[in-house]
C-alpha positions in Angstrom: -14.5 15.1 33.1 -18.1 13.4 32.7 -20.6 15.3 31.3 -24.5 14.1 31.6 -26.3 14.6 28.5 -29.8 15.0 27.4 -30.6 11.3 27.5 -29.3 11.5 31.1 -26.2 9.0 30.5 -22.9 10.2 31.6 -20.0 10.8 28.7 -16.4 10.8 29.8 -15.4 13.8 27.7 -11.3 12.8 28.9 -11.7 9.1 27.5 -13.8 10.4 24.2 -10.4 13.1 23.6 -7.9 9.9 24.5 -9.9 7.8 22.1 -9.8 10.1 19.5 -6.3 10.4 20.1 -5.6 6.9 19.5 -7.3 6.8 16.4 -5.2 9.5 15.2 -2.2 7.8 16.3 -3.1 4.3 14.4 -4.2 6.2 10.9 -0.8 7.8 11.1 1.3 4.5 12.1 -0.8 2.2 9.8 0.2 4.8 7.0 3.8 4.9 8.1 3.5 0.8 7.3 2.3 1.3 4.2 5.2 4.0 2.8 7.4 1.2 4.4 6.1 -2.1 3.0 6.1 -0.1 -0.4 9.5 0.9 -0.6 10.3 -2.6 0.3 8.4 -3.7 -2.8 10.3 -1.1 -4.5 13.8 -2.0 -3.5 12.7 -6.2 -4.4 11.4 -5.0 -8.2 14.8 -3.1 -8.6 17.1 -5.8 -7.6 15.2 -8.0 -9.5 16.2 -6.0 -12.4 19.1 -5.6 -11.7 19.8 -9.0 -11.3 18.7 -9.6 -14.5 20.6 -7.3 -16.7 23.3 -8.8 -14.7 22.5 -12.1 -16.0 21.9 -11.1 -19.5 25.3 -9.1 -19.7 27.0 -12.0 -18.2 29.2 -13.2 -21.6 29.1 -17.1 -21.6 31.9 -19.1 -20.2 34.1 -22.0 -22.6 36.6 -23.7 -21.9 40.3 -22.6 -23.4 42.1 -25.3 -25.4 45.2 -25.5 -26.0 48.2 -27.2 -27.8 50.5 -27.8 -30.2 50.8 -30.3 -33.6 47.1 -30.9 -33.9 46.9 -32.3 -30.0 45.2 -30.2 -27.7 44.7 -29.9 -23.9 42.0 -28.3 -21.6 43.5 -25.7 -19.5 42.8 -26.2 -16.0 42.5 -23.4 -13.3 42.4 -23.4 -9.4 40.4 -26.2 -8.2 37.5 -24.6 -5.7 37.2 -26.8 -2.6 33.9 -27.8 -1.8 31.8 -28.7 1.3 33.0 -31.7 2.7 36.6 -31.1 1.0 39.2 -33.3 3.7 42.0 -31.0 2.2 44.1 -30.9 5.3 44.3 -27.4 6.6 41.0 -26.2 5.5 38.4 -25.8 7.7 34.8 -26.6 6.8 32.2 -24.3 7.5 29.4 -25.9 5.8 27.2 -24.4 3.3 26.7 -20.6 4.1 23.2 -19.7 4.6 21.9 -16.8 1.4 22.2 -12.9 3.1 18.9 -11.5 3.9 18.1 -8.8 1.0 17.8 -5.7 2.1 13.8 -5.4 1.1 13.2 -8.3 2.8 14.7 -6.9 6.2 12.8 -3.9 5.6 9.6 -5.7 5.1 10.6 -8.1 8.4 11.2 -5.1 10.5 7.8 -3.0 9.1 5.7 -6.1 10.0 5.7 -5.6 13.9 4.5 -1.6 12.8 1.3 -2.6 12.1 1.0 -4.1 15.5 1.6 -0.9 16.7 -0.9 0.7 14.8 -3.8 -2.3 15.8 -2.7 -1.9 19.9 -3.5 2.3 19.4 -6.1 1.4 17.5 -7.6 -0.8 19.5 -7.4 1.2 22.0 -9.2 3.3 20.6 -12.4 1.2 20.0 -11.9 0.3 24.4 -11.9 3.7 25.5 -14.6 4.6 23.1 -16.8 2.4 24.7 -15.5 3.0 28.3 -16.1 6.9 28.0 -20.1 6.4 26.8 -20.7 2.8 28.8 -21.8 1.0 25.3 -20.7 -0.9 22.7 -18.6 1.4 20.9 -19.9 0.8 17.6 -23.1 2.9 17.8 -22.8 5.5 14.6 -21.0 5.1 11.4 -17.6 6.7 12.6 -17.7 3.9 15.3 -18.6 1.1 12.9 -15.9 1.8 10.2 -13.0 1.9 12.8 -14.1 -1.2 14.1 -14.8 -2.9 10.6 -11.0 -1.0 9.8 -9.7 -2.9 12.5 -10.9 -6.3 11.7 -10.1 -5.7 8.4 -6.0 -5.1 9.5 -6.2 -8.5 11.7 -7.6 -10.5 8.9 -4.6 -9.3 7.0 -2.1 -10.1 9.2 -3.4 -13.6 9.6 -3.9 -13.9 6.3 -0.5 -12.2 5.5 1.5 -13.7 8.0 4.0 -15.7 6.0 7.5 -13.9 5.4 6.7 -13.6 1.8 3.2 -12.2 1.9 3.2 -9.0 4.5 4.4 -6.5 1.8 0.9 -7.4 0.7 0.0 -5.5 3.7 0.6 -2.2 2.1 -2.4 -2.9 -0.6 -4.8 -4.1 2.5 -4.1 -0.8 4.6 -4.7 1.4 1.7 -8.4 0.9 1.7 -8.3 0.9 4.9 -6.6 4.3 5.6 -9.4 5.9 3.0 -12.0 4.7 5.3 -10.4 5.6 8.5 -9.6 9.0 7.2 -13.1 9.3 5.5 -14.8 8.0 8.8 -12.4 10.4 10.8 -13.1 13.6 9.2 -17.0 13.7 6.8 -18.4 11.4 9.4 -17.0 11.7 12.9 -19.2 11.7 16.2 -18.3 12.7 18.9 -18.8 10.4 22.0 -22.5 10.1 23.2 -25.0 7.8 24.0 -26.3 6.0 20.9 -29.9 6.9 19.5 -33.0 4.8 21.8 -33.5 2.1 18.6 -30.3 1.0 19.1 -30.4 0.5 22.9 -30.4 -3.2 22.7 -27.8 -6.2 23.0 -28.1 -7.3 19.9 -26.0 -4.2 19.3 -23.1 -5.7 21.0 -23.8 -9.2 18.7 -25.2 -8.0 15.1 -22.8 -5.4 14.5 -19.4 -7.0 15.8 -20.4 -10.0 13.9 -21.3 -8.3 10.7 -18.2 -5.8 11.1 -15.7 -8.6 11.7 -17.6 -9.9 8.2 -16.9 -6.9 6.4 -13.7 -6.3 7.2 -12.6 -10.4 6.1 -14.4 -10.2 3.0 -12.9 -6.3 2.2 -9.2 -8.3 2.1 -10.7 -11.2 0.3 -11.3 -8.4 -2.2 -7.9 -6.7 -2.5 -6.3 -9.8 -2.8 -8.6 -11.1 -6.1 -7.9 -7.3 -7.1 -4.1 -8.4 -7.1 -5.0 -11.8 -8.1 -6.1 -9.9 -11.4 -3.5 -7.2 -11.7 -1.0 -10.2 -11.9 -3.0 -12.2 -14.3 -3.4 -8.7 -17.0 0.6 -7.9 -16.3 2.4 -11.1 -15.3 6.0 -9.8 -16.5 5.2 -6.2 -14.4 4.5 -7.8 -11.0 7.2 -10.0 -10.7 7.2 -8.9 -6.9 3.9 -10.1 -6.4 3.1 -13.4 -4.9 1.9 -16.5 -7.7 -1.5 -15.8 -9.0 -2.5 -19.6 -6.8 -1.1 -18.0 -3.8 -3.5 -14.9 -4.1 -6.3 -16.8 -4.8 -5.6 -19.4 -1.9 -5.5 -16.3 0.4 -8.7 -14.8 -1.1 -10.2 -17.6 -1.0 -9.3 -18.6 2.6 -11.0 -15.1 3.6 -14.7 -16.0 2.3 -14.6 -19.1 3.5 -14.4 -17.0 7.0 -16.4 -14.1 5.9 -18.7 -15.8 3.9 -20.8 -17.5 6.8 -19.9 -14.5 9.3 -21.9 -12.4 7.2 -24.7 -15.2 6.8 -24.9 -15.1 10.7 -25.1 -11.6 11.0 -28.2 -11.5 8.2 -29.6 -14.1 10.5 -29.1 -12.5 13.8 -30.3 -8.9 12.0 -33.1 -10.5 11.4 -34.1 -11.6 14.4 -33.1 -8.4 16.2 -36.0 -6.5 13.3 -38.3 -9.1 14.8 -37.7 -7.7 18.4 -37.6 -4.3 17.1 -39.8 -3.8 14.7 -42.4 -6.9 14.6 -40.9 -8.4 11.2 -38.0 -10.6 10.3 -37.8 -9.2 6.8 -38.5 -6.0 5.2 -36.8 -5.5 2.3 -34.9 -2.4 4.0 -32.2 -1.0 1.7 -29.6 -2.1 4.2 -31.1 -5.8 4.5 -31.7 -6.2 0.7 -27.7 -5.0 -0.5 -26.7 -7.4 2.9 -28.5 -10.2 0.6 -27.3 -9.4 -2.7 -23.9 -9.3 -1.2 -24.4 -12.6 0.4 -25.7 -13.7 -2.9 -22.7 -12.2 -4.3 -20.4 -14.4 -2.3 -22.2 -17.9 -2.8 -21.7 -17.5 -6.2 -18.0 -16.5 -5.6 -17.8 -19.8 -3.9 -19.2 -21.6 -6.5 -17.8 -20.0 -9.7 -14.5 -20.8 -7.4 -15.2 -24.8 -7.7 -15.6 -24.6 -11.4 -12.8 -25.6 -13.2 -12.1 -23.1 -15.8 -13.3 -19.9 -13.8 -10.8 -19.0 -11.5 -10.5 -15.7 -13.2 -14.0 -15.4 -13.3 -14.8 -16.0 -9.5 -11.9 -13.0 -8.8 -13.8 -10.3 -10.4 -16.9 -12.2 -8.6 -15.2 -11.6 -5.6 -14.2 -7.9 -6.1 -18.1 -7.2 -7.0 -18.7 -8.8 -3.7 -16.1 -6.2 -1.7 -17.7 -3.5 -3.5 -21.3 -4.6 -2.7 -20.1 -4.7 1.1 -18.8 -1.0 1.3 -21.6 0.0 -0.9 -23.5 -1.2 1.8 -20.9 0.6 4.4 -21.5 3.8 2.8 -24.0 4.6 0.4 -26.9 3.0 2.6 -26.0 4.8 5.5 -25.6 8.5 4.4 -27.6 8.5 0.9 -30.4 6.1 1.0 -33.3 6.4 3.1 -34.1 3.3 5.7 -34.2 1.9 9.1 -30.8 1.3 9.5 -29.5 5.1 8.5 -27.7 5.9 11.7 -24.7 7.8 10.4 -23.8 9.9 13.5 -24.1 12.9 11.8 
């Protein structure tokens, strides 16, 4: 059904209600994932531990002497062939390759779940736009499903090693707060965006900018873990090695980092079109700087020797400074760019 609204553009109400529909569908499979790469982190810490008191109950194994008159003689027990034995008879297999645990099975089979989730919420974002004929990233429901969405691929890239995606459970908590949040205290329903943002720089600022966020919000989690592991190294044993989190943190800015700086850039020159000035010192365009500030200095406290732990909580001011800006400048502060649908 297409409905024509004030502004005289028509709205597919059918698409809007199928849209909507798939977002629902990818906040409930992308928590599913979550539950499921947890319990797989579960079942890894407990047979780690179990493993261990096996080890440590395990009584130490001598050899048994023994003899008569003062002479003595090792006792020898059932010689074990070994690969490559030419005993005749026996049949070599070669070495047996280790059994998959059952965690890591788990956490193999809950990686293709999230791909689920991204294809219906993906979706989503398609029919959003189809059903009002724009970009559908127009109001601040719109913008934080798309930034949730970039933020799940830049995990999966980033996580895509066999021993990394249970780190996927940590990257789709945040996201599932803002989908939810974004989903319920600020949903819009579909309709034609406001007249200021009637432009094609829509279609190139804010995908560029929410692509940005969404990288730099993983960077974040992962310096957050990077940090939980360096307070409690003998609790998070099932955690990757501190270097690994701070490779994979690290490997986000250097992809967020100038994404953002490109989307300051092309903001600006969008103002110019729109307003007459580059620069204004807006609320939204002054946090965007502090949190590109925020990141050079990441970047740089990162190629100090001596500060690695430094440049993580550098990094996790950064995240915060960038949904700070998601947020709080959108619904509480007062500005040009306050277009929170609602």
């Amino acid at each position: 059904m297409n409905t024509d609204t004030d502004m005289g553009v028509y709205v597919n109400e059918t698409l809007g209600r199928l849209s909507d529909e798939f977002y629902m569908v990818a906040l409930i499979v992308y928590f599913l994932a979550m539950v499921l790469f947890l319990v797989s982190l579960a079942m890894a810490a407990k047979t780690r531990t179990a493993a261990g008191e096996a080890l440590a109950a395990a009584p130490d194994r001598e050899l048994v002497h023994a003899g008569a008159g003062g002479s003595s003689t090792t006792a020898t027990t059932t010689a074990v062939p070994s690969a490559g034995d030419r005993t005749p008879g026996r049949i070599d297999d070669g070495p047996k390759k280790p059994r998959r645990s059952r965690s890591a099975t788990l956490s193999a089979a809950t990686y293709p779940v999230v791909f689920i989730g991204l294809i219906a919420h993906i979706a989503s974002i398609v029919l959003r736009g189809v059903a009002t004929e724009r970009m559908p990233w127009g109001n601040m429901y719109e913008f934080i499903s798309v930034t949730c969405a970039a933020a799940v691929v830049g995990g999966l890239v980033a996580l895509r090693n066999v021993k990394y995606r249970p780190m996927m459970s940590f990257v789709l908590l945040p996201v599932l707060v803002m989908m939810f949040f974004g989903g319920t205290a600020l949903y819009a329903d579909a309709a034609p965006v406001v007249p200021a943002l009637k432009s094609y720089w829509l279609a190139i600022h804010v995908s560029v900018i929410s692509i940005a966020s969404g990288l730099l919000v993983v960077s974040g989690v992962l310096s957050v873990l990077f940090l939980v592991k360096d307070r409690w190294p003998a609790a998070t044993e099932i955690l990757p090695s501190k270097e690994s989190l701070d490779r994979l943190a690290y490997k986000c800015v250097v992809v967020g980092f100038p994404l953002l700086g490109i989307g300051i850039i092309l903001g600006a020159i969008w103002a110019e079109a729109a307003w007459g000035r580059y620069w204004g010192w807006d609320p939204k365009e002054t946090v965007s700087f502090i949190s590109w500030v925020i990141y050079a200095a990441y970047l740089h406290a990162r190629a100090t020797a001596g500060w690695r732990i430094g440049a993580a909580w550098i990094n996790v001011a950064g995240a915060a400074s960038v949904i700070f800006n998601l947020f709080a400048i959108n619904l509480v502060v007062s500005g040009l760019h306050s277009y929170a649908g609602l």
